[in-house]
Every structure is written in C-alpha cells, then in structure tokens.
VOGU-3710 file (C-alpha; in Angstrom, 3 decimals, decimal comma):
1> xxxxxxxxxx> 10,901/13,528/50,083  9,029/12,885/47,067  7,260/9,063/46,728  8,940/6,720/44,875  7,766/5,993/41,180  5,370/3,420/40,392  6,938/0,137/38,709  5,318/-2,387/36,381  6,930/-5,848/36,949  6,796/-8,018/34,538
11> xxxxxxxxxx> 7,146/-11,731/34,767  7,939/-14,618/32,079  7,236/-12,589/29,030  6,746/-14,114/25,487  9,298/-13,427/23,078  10,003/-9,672/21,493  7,638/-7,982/23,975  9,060/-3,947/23,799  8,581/-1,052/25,043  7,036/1,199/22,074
21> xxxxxxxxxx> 5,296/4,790/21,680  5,038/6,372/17,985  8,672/6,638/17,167  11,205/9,317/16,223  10,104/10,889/13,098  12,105/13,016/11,059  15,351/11,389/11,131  15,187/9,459/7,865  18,148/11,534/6,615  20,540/10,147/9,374
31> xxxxxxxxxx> 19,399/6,829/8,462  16,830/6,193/11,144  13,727/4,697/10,420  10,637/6,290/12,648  10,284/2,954/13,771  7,499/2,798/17,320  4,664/0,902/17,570  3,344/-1,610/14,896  -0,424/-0,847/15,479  -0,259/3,085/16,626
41> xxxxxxxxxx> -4,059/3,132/16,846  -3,835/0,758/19,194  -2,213/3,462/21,213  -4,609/6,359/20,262  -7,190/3,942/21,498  -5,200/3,596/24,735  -5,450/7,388/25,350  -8,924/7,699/24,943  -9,714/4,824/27,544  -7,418/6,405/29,843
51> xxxxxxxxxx> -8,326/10,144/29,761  -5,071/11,047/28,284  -4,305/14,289/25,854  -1,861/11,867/23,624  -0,547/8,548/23,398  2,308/6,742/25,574  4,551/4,594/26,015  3,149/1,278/26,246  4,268/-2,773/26,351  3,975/-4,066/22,487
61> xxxxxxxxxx> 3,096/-7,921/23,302  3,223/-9,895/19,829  0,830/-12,996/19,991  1,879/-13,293/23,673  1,762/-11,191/27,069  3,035/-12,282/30,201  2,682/-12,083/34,116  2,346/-8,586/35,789  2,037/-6,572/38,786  2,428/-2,599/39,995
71> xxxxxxxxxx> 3,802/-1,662/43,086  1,167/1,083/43,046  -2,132/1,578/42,479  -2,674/2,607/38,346  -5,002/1,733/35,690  -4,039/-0,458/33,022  -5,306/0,192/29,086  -5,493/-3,028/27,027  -5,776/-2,654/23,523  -4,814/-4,014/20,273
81> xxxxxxxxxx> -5,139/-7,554/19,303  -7,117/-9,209/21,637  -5,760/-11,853/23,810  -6,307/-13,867/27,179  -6,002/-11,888/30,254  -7,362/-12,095/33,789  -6,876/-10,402/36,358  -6,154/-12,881/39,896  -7,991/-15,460/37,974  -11,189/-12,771/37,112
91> xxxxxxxxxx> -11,616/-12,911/33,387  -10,901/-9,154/31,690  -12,361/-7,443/28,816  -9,714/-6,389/26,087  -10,186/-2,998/24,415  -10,687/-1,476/28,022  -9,099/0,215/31,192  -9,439/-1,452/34,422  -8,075/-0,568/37,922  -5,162/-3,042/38,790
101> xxxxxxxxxx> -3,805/-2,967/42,547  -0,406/-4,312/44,206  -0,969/-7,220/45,030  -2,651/-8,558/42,435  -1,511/-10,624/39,054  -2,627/-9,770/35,878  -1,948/-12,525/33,643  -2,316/-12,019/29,351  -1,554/-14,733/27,475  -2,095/-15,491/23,399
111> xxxxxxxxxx> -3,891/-13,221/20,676  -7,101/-14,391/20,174  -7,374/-12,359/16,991  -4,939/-10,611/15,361  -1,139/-10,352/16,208  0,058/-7,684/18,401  -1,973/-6,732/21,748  -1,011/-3,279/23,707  -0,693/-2,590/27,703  -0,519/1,061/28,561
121> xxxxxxxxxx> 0,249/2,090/31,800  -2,316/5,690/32,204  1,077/7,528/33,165  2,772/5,633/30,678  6,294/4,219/30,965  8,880/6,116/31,694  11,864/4,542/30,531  15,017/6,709/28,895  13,842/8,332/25,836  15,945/8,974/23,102
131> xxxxxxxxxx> 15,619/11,419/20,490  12,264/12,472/21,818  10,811/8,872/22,508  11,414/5,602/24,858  10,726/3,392/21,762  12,700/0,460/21,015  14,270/0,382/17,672  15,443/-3,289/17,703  17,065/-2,678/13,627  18,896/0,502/15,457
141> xxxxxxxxxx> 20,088/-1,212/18,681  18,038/0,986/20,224  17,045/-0,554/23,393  16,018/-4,368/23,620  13,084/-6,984/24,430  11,908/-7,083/27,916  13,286/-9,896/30,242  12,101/-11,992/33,145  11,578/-9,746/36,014  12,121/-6,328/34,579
151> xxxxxxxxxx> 10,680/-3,574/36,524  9,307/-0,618/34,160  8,915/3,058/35,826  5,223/4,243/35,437  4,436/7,803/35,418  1,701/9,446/37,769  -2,199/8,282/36,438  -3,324/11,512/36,040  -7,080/10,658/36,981  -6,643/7,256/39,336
161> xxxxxxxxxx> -10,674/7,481/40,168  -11,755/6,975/36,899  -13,546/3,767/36,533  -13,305/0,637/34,622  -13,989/1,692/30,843  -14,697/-0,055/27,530  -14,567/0,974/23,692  -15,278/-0,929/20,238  -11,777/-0,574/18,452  -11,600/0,303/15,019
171> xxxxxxxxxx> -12,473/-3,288/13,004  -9,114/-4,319/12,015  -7,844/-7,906/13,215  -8,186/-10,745/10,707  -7,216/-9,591/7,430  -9,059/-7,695/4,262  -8,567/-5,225/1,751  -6,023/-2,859/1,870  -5,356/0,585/-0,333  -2,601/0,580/-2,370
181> xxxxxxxxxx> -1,557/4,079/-3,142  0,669/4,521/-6,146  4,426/5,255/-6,028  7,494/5,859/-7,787  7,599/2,662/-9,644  3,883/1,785/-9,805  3,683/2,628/-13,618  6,729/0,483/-14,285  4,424/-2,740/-13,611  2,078/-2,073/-16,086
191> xxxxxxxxxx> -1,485/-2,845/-16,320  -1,764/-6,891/-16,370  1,095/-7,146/-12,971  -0,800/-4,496/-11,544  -4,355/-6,377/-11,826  -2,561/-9,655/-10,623  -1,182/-8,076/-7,638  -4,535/-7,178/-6,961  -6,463/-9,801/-7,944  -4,198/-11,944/-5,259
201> xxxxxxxxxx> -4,824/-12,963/-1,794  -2,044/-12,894/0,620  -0,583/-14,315/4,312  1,773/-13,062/6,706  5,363/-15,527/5,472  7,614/-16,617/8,253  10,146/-14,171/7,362  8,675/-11,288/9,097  9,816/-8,627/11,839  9,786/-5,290/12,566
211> xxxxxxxxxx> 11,514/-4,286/9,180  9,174/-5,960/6,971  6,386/-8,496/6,770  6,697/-11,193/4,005  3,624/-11,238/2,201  2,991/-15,337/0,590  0,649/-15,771/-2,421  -2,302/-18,335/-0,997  -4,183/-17,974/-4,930  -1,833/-18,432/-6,945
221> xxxxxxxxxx> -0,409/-21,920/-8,523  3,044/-23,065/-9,304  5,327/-20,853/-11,436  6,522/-17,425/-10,793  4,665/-14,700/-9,619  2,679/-12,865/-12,387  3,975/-9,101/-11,116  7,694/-9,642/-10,957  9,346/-7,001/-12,324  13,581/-6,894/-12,337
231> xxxxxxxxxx> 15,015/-4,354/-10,575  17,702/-4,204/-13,619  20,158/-0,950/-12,394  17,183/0,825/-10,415  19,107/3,081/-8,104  18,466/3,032/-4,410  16,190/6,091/-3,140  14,559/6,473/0,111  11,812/4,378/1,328  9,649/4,462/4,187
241> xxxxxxxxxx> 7,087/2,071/6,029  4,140/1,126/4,319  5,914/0,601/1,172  5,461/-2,409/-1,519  8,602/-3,558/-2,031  8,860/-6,473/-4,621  11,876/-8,492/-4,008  14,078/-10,733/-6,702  12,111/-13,564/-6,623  9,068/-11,934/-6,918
251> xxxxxxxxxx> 8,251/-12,096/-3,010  6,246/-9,080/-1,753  7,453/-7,065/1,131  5,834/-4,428/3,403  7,658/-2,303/4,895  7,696/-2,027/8,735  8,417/0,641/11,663  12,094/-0,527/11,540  12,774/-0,628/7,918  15,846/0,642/5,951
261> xxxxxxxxxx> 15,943/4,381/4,881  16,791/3,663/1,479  16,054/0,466/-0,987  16,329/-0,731/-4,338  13,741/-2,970/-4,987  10,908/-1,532/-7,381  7,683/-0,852/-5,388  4,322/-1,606/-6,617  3,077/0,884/-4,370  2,728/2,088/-0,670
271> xxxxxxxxxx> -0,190/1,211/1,270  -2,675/3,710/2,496  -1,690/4,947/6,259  -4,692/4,457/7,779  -4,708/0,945/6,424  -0,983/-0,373/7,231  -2,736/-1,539/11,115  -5,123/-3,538/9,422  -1,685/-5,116/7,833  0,145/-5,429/10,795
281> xxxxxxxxxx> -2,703/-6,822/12,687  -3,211/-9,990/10,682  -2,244/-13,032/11,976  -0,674/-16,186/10,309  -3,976/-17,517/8,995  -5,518/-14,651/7,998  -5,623/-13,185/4,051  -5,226/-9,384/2,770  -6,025/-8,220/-0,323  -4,651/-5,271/-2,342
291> xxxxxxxxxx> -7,102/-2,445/-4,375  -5,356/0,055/-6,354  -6,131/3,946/-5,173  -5,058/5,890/-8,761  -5,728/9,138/-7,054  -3,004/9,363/-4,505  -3,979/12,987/-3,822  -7,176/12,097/-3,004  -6,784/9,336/-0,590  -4,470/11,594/1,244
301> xxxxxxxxxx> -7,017/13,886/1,883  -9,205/11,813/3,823  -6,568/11,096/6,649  -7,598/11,774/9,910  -5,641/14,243/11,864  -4,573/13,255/14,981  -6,563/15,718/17,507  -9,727/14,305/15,354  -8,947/10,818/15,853  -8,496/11,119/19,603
311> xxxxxxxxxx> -12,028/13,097/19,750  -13,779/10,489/18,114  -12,154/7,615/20,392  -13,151/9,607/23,315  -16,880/9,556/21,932  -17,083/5,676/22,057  -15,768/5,373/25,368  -18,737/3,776/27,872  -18,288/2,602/31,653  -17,206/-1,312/31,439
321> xxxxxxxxxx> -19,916/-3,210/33,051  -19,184/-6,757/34,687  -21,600/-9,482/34,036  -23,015/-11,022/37,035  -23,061/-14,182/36,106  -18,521/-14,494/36,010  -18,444/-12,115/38,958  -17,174/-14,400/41,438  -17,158/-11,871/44,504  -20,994/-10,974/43,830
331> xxxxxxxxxx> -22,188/-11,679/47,416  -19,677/-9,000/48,568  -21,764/-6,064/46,770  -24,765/-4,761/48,800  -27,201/-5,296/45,734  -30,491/-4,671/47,409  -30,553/-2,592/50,526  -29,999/-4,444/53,926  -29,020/-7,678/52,092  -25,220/-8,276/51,997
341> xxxxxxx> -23,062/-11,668/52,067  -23,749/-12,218/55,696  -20,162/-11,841/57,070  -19,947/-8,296/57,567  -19,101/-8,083/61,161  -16,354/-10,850/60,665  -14,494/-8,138/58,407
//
C-alpha cells in the first residue's frame, strides 16, 4: 500500500491567495485567456532553487501569505516579492529553498517589496488540473482562492537531501521602465500622445485584478490625459496580456493573465514580455515608466527561451548560509571538535 501524499495546510490566509502554474495557452479562440501566474519568473526561479526540469504549481500570495505546515517532510521554494516569513519563529531568507518539517510553522506575512510573493512546494501541488494545468482562472470560474484550513496535495520532492539554497532574482520589484512594443493601433496616437505616454510616470490604481491593472498618472496636472484617443467604431479584435489598452476616459489599462480574449479599446501598445513582471511586481507606491521599442521585430528576438532561462537560474544558485549571529540553536552545532552545548547525554 502506497504512502499517503504529502499535504500543505494552510492556515488564515490573506485575501486572493491561489493556486497558479503558467496557464493554459492556446485556447484564446474558445475565449480563454492563458491566465497562470502573475510573475512566471518567479516560478522559473522556483525550479532552479529546487532542482526541478520546469516550473510548478505553486501558492500565488498577493501582498500577504499566511500560516503553514506539511504533513511530510519537503522543501519549500520562496520566491517572488519578498515578504516576512519565519520559520517556528527563525527568521528565513526569501528568494531561497529551505527544508520545512511536520511539525513546524512557517509563517509569511506582508511584501516587503513588490506585490506578489511565490511558495512552491519541490513536488509541486497537485491539485485537479484542467486543460493541462491546476491554475486558477478566477475571470473563468476556474477554481477559487484558498480558505482557512485547506489542505493542498504535494507531489514527491524529487531530491529531499538537497540543502538549504539561495539565488539573486532577476531585479524587478519597485517599479521602472518598461518596453512598449508597438501594436495595431500604436500609429493611430500619433507622435505628440505617443511622447506623452512616455514622458509619464505611472502607479498601480485601485481598480486592479487579475484582468487588468489600472495604471494612474502621478506627473501629470488637472485636465484630461494628453494621449486619449476615441475609440469612435473601432471593432473588437483579439487581445492578449501585456496589452495597452486606453480606456474612455483616457485611463490606461494593462492587460493581465485573466483578461478578455477580445477588446475594443485602441491600444497604445503591448509591453515587452520579459518586462510585464517588472509590471506586475510593483506595488502601490511604486512608479513605471513607458519607452517606445519601434522595432518590434527586434525586441522579439532577444527573448529568452525557456530551457535558457532555467540554465542561467541554475548558474546563480549558491548553498544558503545562516548567520551566526540570528541562529538561535547555535550551541547545538559541534563547531570546534569536542566542544558541544554541554547537554549531550541528557538527549
């Protein structure tokens, strides 16, 4: 009789924590957005900490984690935005793997840069997929945030012995510039909306989700926005995440993992893939910037291919070391030989 799976439990979770991978693509034509994890590198980044040929499914926490614990032993990947976590009260470094036990609590609490932190499980979750992943599609009623006391299925860690393991993610978290790749509509703007769209410096608006993030102008003064552009009797045609959608009033949108298949707002352009993380990882405070990319063509060529990215990840990986001074169980190391904390036979 085979063992029983391993569980994650989790316990008071902030709000819209999910269970997300890198989507269903190719189903744009039924009306499905790809939809999966808002930072996906945070999930390459995951692999390569954990030994792991690809990514999995993992807990998307935005701007807050929660309580949990394994009913096995498994190593946990944190990545993404960073944010509080300890492990029974030991501080833990984000943008590692560390070895968590049953038994013990690990505790994450709010971003402390950025807006969306990752936990990833090194057999990843195995919850029902669904058209080839276990990612929930909120916009699609596909699935639904995790509650109080779920209890996740982990797969088996394929390497359990590997230790405790660091990596410097990819700087993203806290805003900057972001490419803006030319579309369908771009031309339609013209030269001076173009230059003020760029010349702008934006924040995350309170009308953001997984379909799109509200972009608010922080440079500009009273009076309407200098790139509006009416939609007049633009047909609707398909759209996809990363687009620029410019709304009525002016209002810029990005497109998210969960956005509509097709839209009739003009778009001022779709941001460069490798940059729409950057997007997604800014929090409330911080300001992006737009630079035009004419060359579409050539800013596609410089994409990374997947297999690449994950090599490269792998190369920055380096054994996490503790520092002795917030080591609280020190004395229970044998640091010099014949010197230990003095209870020995009592255990």
């Amino acid at each position: 009789m085979s063992a029983p799976a391993a569980q994650l439990i989790l316990r008071a979770p902030g709000p819209a924590l999910t269970v997300q991978d890198l989507g269903r693509p190719g189903y744009g034509a039924q009306g499905l957005s790809r939809g999966g994890a808002f930072d996906p590198l945070a999930l390459w980044e995951a692999a390569a900490l954990l030994g792991l040929p690809a990514p999995v499914a993992a807990v998307e926490m935005p701007g807050l984690g929660a309580r949990f614990e394994v009913t096995a032993p498994l190593r946990l990947a944190l990545t993404g935005a960073p944010m509080q976590a300890e492990l029974d009260g030991r501080p833990l470094a984000w943008h590692a793997a560390h070895p968590v036990r049953p038994g013990e609590v690990l505790r994450i609490g709010g971003a402390t840069g950025g807006a969306v932190g990752y936990l990833t499980p090194a057999g990843g979750l195995e919850t029902p997929a669904l058209l080839g992943s276990r990612a929930t599609h909120l916009a699609a009623g596909i699935g639904a945030p995790l509650d109080d006391g779920a209890r996740l299925p982990v797969g088996p860690d394929p390497d359990p012995a590997r230790p405790a393991c660091t990596l410097r993610p990819a700087p993203r978290f806290g805003g900057g510039t972001l490419r803006l790749l030319p579309g369908p509509q771009t031309d339609q703007f013209g030269p001076e909306r173009l230059e003020a769209f760029c010349a702008a410096r934006f924040a995350r608006g309170p009308r953001s989700n997984r379909q799109a993030l509200q972009l608010l102008d922080r440079s500009q003064g009273a009076g309407p926005p200098l790139w509006h552009l009416a939609a007049g009797a633009m047909a609707s045609e398909p759209i996809q995440a990363g687009d620029v959608q410019i709304t009525g009033d002016g209002t810029p949108y990005v497109l998210g993992p969960e956005c509509q298949t097709i839209g009739g707002y003009p778009r001022i352009g779709s941001l460069h893939p490798e940059d729409l993380p950057r997007l997604m990882q800014a929090g409330p405070g911080d300001l992006v910037q737009f630079t035009l990319c004419p060359d579409a063509a050539q800013a596609a060529r410089v994409l990374v291919a997947p297999d690449t990215l994950l090599q490269r990840l792998r190369q920055g990986v380096t054994p996490l070391l503790r520092d002795p001074a917030k080591m609280t169980d020190l004395l229970s190391y044998q640091l010099i030989s014949g010197v230990t904390a003095g209870d020995d036979l009592d255990r």
